[in-house]
C-alpha positions as CSV (number, residue, x, y, z in Angstrom):
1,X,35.2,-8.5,2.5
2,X,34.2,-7.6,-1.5
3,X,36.0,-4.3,-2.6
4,X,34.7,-1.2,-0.7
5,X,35.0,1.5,-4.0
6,X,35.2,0.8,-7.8
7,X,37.2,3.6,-10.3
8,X,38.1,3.6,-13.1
9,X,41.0,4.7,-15.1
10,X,38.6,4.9,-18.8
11,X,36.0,6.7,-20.2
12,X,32.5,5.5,-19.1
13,X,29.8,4.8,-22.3
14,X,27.1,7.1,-22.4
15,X,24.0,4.4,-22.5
16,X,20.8,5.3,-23.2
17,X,17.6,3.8,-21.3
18,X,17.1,1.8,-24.7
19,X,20.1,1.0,-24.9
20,X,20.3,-0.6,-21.4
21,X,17.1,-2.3,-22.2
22,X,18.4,-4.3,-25.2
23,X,21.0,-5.5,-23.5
24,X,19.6,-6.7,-20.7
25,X,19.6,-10.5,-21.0
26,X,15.8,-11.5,-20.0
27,X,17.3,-15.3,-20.1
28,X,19.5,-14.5,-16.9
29,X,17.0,-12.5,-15.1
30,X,14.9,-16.0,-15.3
31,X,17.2,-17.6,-13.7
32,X,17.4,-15.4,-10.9
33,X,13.5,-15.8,-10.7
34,X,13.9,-19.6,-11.0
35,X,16.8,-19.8,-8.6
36,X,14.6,-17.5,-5.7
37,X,10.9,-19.3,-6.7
38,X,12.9,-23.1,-6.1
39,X,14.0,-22.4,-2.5
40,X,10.1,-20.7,-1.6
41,X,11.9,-17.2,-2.2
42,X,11.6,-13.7,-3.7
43,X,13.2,-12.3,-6.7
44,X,13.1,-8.4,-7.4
45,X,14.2,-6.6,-10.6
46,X,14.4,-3.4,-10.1
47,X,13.6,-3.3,-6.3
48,X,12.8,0.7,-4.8
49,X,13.8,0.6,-1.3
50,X,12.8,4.1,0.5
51,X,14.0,4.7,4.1
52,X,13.4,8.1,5.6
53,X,14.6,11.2,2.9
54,X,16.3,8.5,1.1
55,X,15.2,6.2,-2.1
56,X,17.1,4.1,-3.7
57,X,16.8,1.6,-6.8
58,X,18.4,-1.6,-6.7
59,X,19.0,-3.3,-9.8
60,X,18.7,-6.9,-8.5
61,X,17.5,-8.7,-5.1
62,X,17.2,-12.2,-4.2
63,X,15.7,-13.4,-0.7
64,X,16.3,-17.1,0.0
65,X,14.8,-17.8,3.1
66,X,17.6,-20.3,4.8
67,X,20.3,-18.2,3.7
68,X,19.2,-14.7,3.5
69,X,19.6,-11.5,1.1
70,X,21.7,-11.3,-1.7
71,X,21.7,-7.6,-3.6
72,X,23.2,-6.9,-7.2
73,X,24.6,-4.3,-9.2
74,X,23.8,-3.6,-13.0
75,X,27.6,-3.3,-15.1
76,X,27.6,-3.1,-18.4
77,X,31.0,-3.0,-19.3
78,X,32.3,-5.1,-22.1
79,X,35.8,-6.5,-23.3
80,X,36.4,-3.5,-26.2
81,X,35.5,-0.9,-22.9
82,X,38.0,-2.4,-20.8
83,X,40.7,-3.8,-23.1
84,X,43.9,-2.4,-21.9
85,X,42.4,-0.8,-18.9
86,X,43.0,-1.2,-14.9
87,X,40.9,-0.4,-12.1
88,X,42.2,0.9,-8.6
89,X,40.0,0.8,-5.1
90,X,38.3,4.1,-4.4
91,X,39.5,6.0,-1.0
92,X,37.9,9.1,0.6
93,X,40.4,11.3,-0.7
94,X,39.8,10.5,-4.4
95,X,38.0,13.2,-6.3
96,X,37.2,10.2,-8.9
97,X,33.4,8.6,-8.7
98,X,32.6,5.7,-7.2
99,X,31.5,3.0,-10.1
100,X,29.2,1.4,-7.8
101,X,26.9,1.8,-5.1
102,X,27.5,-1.2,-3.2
103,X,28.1,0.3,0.2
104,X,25.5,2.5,0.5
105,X,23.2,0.0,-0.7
106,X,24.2,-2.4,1.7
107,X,24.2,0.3,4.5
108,X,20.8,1.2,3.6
109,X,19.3,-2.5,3.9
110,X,21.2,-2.9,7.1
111,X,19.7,0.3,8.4
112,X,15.8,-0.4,7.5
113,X,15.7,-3.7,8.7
114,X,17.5,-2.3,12.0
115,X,14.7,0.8,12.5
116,X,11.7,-2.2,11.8
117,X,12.6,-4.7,13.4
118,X,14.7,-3.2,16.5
119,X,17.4,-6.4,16.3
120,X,18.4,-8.2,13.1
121,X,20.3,-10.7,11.9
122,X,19.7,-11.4,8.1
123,X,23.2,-11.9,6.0
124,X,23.3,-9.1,3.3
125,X,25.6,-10.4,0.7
126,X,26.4,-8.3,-2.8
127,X,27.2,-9.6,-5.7
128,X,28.1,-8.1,-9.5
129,X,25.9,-8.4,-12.6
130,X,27.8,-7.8,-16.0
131,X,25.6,-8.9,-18.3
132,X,28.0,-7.8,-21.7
133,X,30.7,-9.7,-20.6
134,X,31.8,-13.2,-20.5
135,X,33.6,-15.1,-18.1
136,X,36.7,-16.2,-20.1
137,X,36.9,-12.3,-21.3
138,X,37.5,-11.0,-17.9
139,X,39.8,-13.6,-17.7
140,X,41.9,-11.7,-20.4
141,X,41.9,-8.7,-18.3
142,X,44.6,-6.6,-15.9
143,X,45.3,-8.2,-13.0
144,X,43.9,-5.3,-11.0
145,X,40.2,-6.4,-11.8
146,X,41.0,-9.9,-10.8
147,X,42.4,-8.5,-7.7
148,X,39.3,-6.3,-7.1
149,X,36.9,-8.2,-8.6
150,X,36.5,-12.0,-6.8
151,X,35.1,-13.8,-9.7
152,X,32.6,-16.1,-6.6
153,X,31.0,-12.8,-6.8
154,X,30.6,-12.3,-10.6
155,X,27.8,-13.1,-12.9
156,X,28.8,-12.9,-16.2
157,X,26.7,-13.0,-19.4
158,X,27.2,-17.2,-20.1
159,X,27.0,-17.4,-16.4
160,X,24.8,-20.7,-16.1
161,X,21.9,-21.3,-14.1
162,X,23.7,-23.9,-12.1
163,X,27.0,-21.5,-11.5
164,X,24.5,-18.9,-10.5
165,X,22.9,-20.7,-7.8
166,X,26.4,-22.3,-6.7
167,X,28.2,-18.5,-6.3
168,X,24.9,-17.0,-4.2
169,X,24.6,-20.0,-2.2
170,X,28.4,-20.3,-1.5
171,X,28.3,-16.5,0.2
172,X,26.0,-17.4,2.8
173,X,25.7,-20.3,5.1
174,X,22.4,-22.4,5.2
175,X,20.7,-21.9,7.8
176,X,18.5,-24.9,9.9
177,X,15.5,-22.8,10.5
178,X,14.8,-20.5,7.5
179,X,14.3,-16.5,7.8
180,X,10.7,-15.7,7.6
181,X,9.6,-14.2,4.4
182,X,7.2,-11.2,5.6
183,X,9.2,-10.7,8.1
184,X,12.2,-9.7,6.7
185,X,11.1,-8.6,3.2
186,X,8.1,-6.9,4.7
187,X,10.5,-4.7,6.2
188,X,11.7,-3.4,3.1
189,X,8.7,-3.5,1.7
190,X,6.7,-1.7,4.6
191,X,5.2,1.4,2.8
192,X,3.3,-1.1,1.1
193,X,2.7,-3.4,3.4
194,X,-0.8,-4.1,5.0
195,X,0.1,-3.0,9.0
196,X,0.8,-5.0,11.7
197,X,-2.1,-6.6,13.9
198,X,-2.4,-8.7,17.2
199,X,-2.8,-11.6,14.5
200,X,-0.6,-10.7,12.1
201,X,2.3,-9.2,13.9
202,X,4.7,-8.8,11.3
203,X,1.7,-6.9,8.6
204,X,1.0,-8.7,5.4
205,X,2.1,-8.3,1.8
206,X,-0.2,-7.2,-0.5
207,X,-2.0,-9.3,-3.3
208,X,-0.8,-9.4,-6.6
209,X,-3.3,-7.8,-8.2
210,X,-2.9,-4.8,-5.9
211,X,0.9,-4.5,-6.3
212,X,0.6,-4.6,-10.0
213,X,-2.2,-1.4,-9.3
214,X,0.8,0.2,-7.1
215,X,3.7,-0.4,-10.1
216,X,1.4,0.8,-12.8
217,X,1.6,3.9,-14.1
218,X,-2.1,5.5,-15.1
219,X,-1.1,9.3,-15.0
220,X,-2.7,11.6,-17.9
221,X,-5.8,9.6,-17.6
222,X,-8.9,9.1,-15.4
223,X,-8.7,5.7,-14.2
224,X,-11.6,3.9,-12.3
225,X,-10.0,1.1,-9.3
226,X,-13.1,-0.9,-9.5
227,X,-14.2,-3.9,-6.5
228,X,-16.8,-4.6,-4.1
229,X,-17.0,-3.8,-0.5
230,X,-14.1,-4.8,1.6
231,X,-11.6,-5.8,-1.7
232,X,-9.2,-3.0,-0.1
233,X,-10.0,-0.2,-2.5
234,X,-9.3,2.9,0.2
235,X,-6.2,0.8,1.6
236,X,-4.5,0.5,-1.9
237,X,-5.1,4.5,-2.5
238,X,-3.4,5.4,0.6
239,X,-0.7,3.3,-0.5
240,X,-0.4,4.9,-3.9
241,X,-0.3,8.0,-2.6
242,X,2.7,7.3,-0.3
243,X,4.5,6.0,-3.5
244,X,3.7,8.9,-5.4
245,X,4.7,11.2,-2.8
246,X,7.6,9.1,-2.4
247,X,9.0,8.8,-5.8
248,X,8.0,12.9,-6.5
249,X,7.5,15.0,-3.5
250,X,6.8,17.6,-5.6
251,X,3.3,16.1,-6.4
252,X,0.6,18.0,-5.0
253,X,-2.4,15.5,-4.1
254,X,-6.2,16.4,-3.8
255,X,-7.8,13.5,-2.0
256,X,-11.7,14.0,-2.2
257,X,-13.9,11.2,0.6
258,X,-17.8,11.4,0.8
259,X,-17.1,12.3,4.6
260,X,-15.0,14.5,6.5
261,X,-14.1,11.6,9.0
262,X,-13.7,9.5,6.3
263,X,-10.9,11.6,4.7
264,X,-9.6,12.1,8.2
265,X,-9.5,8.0,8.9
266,X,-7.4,7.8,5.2
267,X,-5.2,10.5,6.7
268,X,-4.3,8.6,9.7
269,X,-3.7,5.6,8.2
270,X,-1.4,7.1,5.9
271,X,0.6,8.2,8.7
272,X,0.8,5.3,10.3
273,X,2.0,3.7,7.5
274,X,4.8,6.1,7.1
275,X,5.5,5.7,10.8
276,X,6.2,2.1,10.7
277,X,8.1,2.4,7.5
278,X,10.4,4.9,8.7
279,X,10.0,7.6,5.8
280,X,9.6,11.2,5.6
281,X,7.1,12.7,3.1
282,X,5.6,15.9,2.6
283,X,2.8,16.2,4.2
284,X,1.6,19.7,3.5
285,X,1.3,18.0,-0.4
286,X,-1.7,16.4,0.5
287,X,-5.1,18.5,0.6
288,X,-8.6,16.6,1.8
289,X,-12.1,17.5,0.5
290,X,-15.7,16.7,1.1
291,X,-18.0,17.8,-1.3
292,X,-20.8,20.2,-0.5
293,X,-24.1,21.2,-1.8
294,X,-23.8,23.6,-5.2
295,X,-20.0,24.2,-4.8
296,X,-18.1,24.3,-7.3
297,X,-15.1,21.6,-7.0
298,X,-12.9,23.2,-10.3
299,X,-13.1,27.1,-8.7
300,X,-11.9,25.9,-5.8
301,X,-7.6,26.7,-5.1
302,X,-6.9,23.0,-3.7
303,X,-8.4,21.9,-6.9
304,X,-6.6,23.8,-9.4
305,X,-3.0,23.4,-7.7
306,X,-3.4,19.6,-7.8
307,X,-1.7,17.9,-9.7
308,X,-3.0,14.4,-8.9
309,X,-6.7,14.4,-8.2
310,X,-7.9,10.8,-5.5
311,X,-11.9,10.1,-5.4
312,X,-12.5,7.3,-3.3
313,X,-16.0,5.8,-3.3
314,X,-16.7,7.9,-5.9
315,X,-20.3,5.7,-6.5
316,X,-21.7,7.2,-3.8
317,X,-21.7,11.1,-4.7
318,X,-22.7,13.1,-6.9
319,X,-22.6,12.3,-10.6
320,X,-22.5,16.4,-11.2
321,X,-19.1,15.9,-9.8
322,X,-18.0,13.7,-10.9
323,X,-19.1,14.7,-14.1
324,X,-17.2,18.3,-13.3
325,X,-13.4,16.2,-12.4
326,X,-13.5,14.7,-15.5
327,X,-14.2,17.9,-17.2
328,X,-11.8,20.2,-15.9
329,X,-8.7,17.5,-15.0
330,X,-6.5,19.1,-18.1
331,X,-4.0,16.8,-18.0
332,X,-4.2,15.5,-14.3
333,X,-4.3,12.2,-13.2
334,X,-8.0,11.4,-12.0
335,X,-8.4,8.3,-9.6
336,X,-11.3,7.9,-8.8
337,X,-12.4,4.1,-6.9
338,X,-16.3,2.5,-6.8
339,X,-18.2,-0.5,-6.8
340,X,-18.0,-3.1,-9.4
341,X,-21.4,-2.3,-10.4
342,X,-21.3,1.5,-10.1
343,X,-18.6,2.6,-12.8
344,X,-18.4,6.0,-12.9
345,X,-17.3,7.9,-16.7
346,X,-13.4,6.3,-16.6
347,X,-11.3,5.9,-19.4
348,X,-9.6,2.9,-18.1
349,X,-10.1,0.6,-14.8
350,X,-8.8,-1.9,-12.5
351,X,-10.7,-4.3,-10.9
352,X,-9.7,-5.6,-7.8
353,X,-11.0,-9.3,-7.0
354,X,-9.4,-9.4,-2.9
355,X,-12.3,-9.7,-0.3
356,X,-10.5,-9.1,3.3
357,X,-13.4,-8.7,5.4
358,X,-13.8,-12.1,7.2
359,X,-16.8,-13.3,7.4
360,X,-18.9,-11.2,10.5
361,X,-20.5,-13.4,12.5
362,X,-24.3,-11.8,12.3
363,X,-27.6,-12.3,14.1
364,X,-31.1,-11.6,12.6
365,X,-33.9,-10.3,14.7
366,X,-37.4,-9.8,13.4
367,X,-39.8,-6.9,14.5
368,X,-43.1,-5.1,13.9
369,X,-42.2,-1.1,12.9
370,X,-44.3,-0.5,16.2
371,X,-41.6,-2.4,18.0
372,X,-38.1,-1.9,16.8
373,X,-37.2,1.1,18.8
374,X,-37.5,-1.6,21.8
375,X,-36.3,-3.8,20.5
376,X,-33.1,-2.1,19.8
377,X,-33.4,-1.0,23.3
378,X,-33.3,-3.9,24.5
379,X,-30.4,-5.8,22.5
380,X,-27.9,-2.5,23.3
381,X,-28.7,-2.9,26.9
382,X,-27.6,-7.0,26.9
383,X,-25.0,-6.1,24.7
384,X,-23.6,-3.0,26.8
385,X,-23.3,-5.3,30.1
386,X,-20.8,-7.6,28.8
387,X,-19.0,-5.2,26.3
388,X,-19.2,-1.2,28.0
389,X,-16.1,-0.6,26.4
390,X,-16.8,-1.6,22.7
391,X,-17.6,1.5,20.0
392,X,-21.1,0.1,19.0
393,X,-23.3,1.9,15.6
394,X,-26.3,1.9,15.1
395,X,-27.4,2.8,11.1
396,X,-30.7,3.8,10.8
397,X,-32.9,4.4,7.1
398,X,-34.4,7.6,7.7
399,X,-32.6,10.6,8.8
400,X,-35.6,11.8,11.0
401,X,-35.0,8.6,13.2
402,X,-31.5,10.5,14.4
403,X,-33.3,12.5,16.9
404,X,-35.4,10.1,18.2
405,X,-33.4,7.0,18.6
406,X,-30.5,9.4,20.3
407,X,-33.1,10.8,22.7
408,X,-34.5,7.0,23.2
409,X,-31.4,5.5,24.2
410,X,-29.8,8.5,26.3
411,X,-32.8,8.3,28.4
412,X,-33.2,4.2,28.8
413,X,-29.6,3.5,28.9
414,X,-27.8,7.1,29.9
415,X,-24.8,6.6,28.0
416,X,-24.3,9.9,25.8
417,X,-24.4,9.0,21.7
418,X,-23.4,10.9,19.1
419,X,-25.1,11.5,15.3
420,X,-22.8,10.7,12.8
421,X,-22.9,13.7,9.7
422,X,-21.0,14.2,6.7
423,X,-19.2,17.1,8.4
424,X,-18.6,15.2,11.7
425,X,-14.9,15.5,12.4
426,X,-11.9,14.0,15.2
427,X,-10.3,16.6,15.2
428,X,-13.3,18.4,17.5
429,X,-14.9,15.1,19.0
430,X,-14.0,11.6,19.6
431,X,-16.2,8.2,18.8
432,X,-18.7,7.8,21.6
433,X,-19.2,4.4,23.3
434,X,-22.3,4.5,21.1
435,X,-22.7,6.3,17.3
436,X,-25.6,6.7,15.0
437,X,-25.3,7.2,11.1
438,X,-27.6,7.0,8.1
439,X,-25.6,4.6,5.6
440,X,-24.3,7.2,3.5
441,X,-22.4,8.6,6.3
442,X,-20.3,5.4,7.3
443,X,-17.9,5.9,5.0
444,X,-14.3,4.5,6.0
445,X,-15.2,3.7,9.7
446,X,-15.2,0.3,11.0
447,X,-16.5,-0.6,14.4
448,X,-16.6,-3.7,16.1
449,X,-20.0,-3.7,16.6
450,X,-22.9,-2.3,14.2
451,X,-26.9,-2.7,14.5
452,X,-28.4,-2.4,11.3
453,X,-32.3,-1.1,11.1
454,X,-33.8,-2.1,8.0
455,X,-37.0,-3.7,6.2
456,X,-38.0,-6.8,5.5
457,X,-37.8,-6.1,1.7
458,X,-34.1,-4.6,2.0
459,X,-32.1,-8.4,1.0
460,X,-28.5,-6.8,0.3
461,X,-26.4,-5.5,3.5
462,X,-23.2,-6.5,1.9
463,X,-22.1,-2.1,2.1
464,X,-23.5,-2.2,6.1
465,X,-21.8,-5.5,7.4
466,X,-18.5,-4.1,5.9
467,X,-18.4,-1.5,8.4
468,X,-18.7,-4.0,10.9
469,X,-15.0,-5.8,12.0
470,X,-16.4,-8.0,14.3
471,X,-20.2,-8.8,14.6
472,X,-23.4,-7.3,13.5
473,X,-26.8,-7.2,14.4
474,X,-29.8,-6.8,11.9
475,X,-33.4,-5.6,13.0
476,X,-35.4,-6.0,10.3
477,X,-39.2,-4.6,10.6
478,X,-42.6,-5.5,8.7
479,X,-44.3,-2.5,7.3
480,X,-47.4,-2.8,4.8
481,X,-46.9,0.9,4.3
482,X,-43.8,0.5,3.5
483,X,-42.7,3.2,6.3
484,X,-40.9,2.9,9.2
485,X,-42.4,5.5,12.2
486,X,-40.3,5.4,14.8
């Protein structure tokens, strides 16, 4: 087994950041990418991995998936730091500091894959990065390194490509059937991971574009995450904000939704997310808000303690406040997210190009005005006989249709409905069987069933069948008027 503690009997270099930087050879670290993108693996530089009050940077990680995980440590020692120096193992009992964190590290993966995954088995194998010292230098060196140091677990800094594959691939076994890749780096990668479902039960790793969003840093700005319906826009904000929390739990988050339910359906997903990923955060951090008529967003306290500020779907409300975050930010960060089309004042965005929805299967029904009450009728009575237990909506145009289509249906089909507001809330009520919203109030829900009532004239549904996650119905009506009297 490789050396359990590292001192050292010499006086460690103070390096600066910039330092480290320039002598970070970027020739070596393509290798590493090379080596892990050749055998369908994953190479990390830099890799956080956060696992209940803990987080934890290593410098380097390499999954190959028929042999497993190899994890490295950053040394920048060089032949003038170590000339004439000798190096004894660590014990409990020393009041000298560890050089490296190999142990913990290792503990730490062990222990994350162990609280996902219940039972595994991935080899964990560490290995030593020096990146200012060569190979026939540390052969010049006191016999205690060579004693502690195994060079098969060594990359120097004229440590070939070839030698580096040879000394990770000589640590571990190959394997006849190869570890799955989402499922084991998933796992250390789970508060970013898209969650588990009956299809995919291992979750999903996010796109490209949307981890480069996540390892961005846009603070001091207003920044605008820009994409049409269903390109993961809420998802990727509830992930930032785990990171944020996670790297600072000092932060102090104001997340405004268009909808009390919706803020509330961003909440649980976040804790779900931290749930599966085994982390504790802060929750009190985190403040919701809904906007309401003539109030005053910068008066308010949640406002003025924040010091991140989260608008999601900010397209849809009002321009006044938006208009009013930008104003009075100071120097907080403002996120705001909208539709492609609907940029609000941003100095900088991100445009997100993912479309997750699949494609809902939808059926088109034509109808007089006269007629599409019954005709709703009728389809939610069919459709309640084979599916009772399905949450169905119905969206409606006109908010003076509420009333009327609620009373309808109680009385032809008696099954109790509820109107979907802005204010509506869980925490009081639950989803009925059977809901009915204006489109502005659908905000972050996603049922498996919607009816859509709409005219002839109206062509784009592309923000209504996005609330939909498995089929849809349209009733579209005739109207010379161009009014619907139901």
């Amino acid at each position: 087994m490789f050396f359990s503690f590292l001192t050292r009997f010499l006086q460690k270099k103070s390096l600066t950041d910039d330092t480290l930087q320039q002598e970070s050879p970027a020739l070596q670290l393509t290798f590493f990418q090379e080596i892990a993108e050749e055998a369908d693996g994953l190479f990390y530089k830099n890799f956080d991995l956060f696992y209940q009050d803990t987080a934890t940077q290593i410098d380097l990680l390499v999954f190959i998936p028929d042999r497993g995980i190899y994890f490295g440590e950053k040394i920048l020692w060089d032949l003038a730091t170590l000339n004439g120096a000798k190096i004894e193992r660590a014990s409990n009992k020393g009041k000298k500091k560890s050089s490296t964190h190999l142990d913990t590290t290792e503990t730490l993966l062990h222990n994350k894959l162990e609280a996902i995954l219940s039972f595994d088995s991935t080899p964990i194998e560490r290995f030593i990065w020096m990146p200012s010292l060569k190979e026939e230098d540390f052969d010049t060196l006191d016999s205690s390194f060579h004693e502690l140091l195994p060079k098969e677990r060594l990359i120097f800094s004229n440590t070939s490509k070839e030698s580096m594959y040879q000394k990770l691939t000589a640590l571990i076994t190959q394997r006849n059937e190869p570890y799955a890749t989402l499922k084991v780096m998933g796992s250390l990668q789970s508060h970013t991971l898209l969650l588990p479902t009956k299809e995919q039960p291992y979750g999903a790793f996010l796109s490209q574009e949307q981890q480069l969003f996540l390892d961005t840093d846009y603070t001091d700005t207003v920044t605008t995450l820009l994409g049409e319906y269903n390109s993961g826009k809420s998802t990727l904000l509830v992930r930032k904000i785990l990171l944020l929390l996670l790297k600072n739990s000092e932060e102090k988050i104001l997340i405004i939704t268009p909808t009390l339910i919706g803020g509330e359906i961003l909440r649980h997903e976040l804790i779900a997310l931290v749930e599966y990923a085994i982390l504790n955060i802060n929750l009190p951090s985190l403040s919701f808000y809904t906007p309401e008529a003539l109030e005053r967003i910068e008066e308010l306290d949640d406002f003025q303690n924040a010091s991140i500020i989260i608008c999601d779907d900010s397209h849809i409300m009002d321009n006044l406040l938006i208009e009013r975050l930008i104003e009075h930010r100071q120097k907080r960060w403002l996120l705001l997210s909208a539709q492609s089309e609907k940029n609000p004042l941003a100095h900088s965005a991100v445009i997100l190009h993912n479309q997750y929805q699949k494609k809902i299967p939808c059926k088109r029904i034509s109808s007089s005005a006269e007629k599409v009450l019954s005709t709703l009728l009728s389809e939610l009575s069919l459709h309640l006989q084979s599916t009772s237990a399905e949450t169905i909506m119905v969206i409606l145009p006109r908010a003076h249709q509420l009333e009327v289509y609620k009373k309808a249906i109680e009385e032809a089909l008696h099954r109790n409905s509820h109107i979907l507001t802005s204010e509506f809330s869980l925490q009081y009520r639950t989803l009925d069987n059977l809901i009915l919203s204006l489109p502005e109030n659908t905000y972050g829900l996603h049922l498996p069933h919607i009816y859509i009532i709409g005219s002839e004239e109206e062509q784009n549904y592309t923000y209504l069948l996005s609330r939909a996650s498995e089929s849809a119905t349209i009733i579209s009506f005739s109207n010379p008027m161009g009014e619907h009297n139901d």
